[in-house]
Backbone as a ProteinNet text record, in pm:
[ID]
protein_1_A
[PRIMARY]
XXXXXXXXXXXXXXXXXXXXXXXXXXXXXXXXXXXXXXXXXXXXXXXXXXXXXXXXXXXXXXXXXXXXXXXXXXXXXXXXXXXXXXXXXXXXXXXXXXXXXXXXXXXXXXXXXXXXXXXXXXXXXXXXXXXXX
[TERTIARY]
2025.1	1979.4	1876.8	1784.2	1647	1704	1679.9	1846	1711.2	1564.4	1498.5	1383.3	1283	1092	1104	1101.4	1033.4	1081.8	1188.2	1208.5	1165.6	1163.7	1047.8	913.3	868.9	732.5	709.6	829.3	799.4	802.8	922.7	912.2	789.6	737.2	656.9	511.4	489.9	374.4	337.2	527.8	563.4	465.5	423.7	376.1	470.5	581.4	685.4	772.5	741.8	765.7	922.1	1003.3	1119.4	1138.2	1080.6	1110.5	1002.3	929.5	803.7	885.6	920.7	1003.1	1128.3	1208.8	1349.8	1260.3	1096.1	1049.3	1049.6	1055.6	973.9	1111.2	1235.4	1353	1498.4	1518.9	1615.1	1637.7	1742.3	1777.5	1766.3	1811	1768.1	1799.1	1837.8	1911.5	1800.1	1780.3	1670.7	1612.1	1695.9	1627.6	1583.2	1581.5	1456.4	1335.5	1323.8	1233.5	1182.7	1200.8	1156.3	1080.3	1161	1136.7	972.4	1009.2	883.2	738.2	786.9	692.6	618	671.3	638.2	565.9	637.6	616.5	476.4	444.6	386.7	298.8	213	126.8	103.6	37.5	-3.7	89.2	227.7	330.2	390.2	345.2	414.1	329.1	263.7	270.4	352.2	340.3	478.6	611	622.7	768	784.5	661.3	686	706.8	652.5	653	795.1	876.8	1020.6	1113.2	1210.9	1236.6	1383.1	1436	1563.6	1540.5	1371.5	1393	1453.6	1535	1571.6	1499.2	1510.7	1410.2	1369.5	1485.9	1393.3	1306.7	1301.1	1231.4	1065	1095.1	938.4	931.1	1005.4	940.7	864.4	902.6	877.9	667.2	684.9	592.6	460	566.8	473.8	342.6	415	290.1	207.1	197.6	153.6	-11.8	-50.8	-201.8	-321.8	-268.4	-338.9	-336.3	-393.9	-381	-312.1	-374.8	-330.9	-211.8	-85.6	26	91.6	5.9	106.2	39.4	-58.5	-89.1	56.8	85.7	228.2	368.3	342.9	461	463.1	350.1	306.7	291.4	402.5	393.4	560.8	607.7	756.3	825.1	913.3	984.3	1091.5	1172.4	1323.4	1239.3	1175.8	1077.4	1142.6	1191.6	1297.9	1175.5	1187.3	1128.2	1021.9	1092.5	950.1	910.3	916	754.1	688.1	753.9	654.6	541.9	605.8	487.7	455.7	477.3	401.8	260.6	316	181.2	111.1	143.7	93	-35.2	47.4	-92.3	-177.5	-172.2	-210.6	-394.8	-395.4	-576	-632.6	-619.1	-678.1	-630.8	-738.3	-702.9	-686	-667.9	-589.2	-450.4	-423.7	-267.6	-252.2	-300	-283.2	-263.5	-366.2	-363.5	-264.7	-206.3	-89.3	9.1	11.9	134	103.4	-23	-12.1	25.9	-24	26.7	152.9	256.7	369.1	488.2	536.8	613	724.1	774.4	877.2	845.7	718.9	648.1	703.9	789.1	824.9	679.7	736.8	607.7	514	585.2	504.6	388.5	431.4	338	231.3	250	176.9	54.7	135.3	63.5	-72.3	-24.6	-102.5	-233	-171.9	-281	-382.7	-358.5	-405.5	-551.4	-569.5	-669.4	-685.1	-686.7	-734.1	-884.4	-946.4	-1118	-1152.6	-1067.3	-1090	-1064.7	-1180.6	-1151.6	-1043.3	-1027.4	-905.3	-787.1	-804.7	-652.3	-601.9	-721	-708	-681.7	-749.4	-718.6	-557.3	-521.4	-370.3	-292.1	-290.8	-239.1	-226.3	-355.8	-381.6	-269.6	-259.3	-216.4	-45.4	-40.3	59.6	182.7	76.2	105.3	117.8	40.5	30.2	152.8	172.2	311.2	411.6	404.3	575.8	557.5	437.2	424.9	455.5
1154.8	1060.8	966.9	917.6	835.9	697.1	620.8	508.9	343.5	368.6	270.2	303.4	204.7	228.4	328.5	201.1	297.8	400.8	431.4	595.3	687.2	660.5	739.9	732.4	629.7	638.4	733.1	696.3	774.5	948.9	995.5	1063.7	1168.8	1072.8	1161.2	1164.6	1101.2	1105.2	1145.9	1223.3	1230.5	1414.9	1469.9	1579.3	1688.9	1658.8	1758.2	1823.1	1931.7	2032.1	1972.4	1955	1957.1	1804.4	1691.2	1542.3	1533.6	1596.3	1600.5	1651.2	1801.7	1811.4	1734.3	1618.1	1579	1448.7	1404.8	1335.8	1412.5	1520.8	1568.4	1592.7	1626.9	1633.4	1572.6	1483.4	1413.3	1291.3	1283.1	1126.5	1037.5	895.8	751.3	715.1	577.8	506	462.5	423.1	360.9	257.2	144.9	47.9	82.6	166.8	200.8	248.9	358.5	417.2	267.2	169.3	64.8	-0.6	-2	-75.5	6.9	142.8	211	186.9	196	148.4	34.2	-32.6	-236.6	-249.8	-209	-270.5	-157.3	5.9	95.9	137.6	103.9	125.3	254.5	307.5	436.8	538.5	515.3	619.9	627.7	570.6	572.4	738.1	816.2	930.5	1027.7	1001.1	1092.3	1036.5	934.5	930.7	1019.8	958.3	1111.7	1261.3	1307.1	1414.6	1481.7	1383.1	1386.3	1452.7	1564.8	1648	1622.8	1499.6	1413.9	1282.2	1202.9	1078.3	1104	989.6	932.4	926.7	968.2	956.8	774.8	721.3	570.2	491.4	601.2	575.4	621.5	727.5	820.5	786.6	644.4	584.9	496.4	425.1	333.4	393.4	515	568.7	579.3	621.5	676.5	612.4	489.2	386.1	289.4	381.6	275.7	305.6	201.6	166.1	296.4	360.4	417.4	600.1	662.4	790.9	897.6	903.4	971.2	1020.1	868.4	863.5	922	899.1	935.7	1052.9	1135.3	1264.4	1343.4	1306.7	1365.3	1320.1	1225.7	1257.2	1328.2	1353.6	1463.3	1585.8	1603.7	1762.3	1798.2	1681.7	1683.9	1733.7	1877	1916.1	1815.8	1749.7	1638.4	1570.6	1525.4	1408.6	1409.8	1292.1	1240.3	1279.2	1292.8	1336	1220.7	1108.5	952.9	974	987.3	1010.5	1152.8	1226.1	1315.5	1303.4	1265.7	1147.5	1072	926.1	881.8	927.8	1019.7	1074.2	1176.1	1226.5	1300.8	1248.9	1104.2	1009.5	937.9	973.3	849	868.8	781.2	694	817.6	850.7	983.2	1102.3	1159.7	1324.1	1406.8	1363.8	1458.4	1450.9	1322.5	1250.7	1395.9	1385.9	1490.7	1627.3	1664.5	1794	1877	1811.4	1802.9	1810.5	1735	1726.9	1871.8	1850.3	2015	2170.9	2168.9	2269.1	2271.6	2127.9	2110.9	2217	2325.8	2452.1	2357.3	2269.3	2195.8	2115.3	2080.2	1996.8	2060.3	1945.7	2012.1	2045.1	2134.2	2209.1	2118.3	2009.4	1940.7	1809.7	1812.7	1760.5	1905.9	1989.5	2083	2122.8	2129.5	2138.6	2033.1	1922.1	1811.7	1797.2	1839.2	1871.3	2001.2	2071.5	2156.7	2133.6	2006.5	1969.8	1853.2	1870.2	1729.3	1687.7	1590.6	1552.9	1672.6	1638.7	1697.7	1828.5	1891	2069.8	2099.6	2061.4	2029.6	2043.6	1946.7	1912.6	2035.8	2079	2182.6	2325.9	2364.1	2456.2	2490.4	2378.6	2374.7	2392.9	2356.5	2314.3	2473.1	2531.5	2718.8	2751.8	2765.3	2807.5	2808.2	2709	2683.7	2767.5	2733.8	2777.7	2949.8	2987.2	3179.1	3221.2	3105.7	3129.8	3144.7	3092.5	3048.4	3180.2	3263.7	3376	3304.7
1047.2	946.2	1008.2	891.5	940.1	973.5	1029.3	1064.7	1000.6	1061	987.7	1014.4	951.1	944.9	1072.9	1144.6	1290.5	1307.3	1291.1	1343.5	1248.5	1133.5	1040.9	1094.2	1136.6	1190.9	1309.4	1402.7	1544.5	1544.4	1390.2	1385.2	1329.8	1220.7	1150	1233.9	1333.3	1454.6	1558.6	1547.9	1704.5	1713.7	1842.7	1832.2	1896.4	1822.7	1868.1	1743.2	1720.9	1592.1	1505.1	1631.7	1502.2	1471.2	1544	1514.7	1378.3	1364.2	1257.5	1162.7	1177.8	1034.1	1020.1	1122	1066.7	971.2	978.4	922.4	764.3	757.4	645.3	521.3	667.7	550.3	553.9	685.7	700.6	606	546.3	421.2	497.7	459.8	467.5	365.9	411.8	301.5	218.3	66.9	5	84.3	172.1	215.7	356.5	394.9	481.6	395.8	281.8	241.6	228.9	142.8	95.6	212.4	307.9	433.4	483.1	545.9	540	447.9	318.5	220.8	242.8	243.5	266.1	409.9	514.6	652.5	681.9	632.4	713.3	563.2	526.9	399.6	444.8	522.8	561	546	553.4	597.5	415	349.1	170.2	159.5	193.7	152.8	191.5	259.3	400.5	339.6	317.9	230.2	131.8	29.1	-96.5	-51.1	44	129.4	179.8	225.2	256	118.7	163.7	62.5	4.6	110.7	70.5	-13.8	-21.6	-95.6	-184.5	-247.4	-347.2	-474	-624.3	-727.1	-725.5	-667.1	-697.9	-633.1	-500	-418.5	-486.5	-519	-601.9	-716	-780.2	-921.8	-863.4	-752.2	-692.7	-659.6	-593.4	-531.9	-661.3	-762.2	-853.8	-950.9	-889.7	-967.9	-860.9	-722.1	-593.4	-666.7	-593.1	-648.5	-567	-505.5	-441	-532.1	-564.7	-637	-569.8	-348.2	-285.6	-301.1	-290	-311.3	-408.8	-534.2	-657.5	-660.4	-622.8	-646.2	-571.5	-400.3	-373.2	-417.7	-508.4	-618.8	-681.4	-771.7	-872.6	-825.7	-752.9	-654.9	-630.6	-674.1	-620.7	-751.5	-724	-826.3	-897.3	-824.1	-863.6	-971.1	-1015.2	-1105.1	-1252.1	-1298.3	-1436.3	-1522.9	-1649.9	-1757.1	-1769.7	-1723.5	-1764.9	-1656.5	-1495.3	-1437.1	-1409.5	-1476.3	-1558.1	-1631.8	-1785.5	-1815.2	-1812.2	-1711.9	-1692.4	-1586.2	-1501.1	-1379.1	-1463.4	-1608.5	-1648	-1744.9	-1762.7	-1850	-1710	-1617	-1442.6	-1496.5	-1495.6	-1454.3	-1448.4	-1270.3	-1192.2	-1211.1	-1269.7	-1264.8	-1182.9	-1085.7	-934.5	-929.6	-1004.8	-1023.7	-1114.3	-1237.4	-1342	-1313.8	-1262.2	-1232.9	-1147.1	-1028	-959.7	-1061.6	-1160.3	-1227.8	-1315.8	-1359.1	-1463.7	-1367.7	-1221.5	-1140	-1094.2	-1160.8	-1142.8	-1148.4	-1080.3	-1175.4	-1284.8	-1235.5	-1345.4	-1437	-1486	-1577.2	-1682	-1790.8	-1962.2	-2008.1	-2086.2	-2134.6	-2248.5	-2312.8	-2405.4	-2309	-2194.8	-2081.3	-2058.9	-2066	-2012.1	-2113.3	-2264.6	-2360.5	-2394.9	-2385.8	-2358.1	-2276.4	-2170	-2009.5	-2048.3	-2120.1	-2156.6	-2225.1	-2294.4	-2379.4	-2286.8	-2145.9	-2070.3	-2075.6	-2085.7	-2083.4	-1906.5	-1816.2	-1681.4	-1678.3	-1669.7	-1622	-1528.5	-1436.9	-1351.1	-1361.6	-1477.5	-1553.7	-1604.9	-1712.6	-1821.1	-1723.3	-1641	-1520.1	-1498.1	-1452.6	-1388.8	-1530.1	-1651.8	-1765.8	-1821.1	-1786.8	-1889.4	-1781.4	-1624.2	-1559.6	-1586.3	-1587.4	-1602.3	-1728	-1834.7	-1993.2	-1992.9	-1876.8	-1854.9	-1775.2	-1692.6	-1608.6	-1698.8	-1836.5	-1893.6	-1997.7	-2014.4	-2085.9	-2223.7
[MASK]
+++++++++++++++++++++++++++++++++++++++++++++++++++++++++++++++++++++++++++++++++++++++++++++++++++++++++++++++++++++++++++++++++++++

């Protein structure tokens, strides 16, 4: 287990194969993720990245001001039906499109994405819509 920030940090930097992946899938309590978040701005993508966060950790994620971030939310299968759509309505259409290449996106998000202004969007959205036959 991730015990706090720093050892999430040391791990996810470290250049040694398996301390990198215990970054990518070892749990932690929310108040480290939080802690990470707050104290290490840089490392809030690599949290979303981690395949044990917490969903409240990635609601948290899902509305960080930065797109990077919420684009690797919008990649994460676990995602509650509201930040679905909400990353599915996000500003940035990279946010979007992630979410339309989403395999678990409900399909009335998908339908939607489908008629996006962004080719992008609409791309991932047909794709998507051909996958479910």
């Amino acid at each position: 287990m991730i015990e706090s920030a720093e050892d999430f940090v040391r791990l996810r930097t470290s250049n040694l194969r398996d301390e990198y992946l215990r970054a990518a899938e070892e749990e932690a309590s929310t108040n480290v993720w939080i802690d990470v978040i707050n104290r290490y701005p840089d490392m809030r993508s690599w949290v979303a990245h981690n395949k044990s966060v917490p969903i409240e950790v990635l609601a948290l994620l899902a509305v960080d001001p930065d797109p990077a971030v919420r684009s690797v939310v919008a990649t994460r299968r676990k995602l509650t039906p509201e930040l679905f759509h909400k990353l599915g309505a996000d500003p940035d259409e990279a946010v979007r499109a992630r979410i339309a290449y989403n395999k678990k996106v409900p399909l009335e998000i998908l339908e939607a994405l489908a008629v996006d202004p962004a080719e992008l969007v609409r791309e991932g959205a047909e794709i998507g819509l051909e996958r479910r036959g």
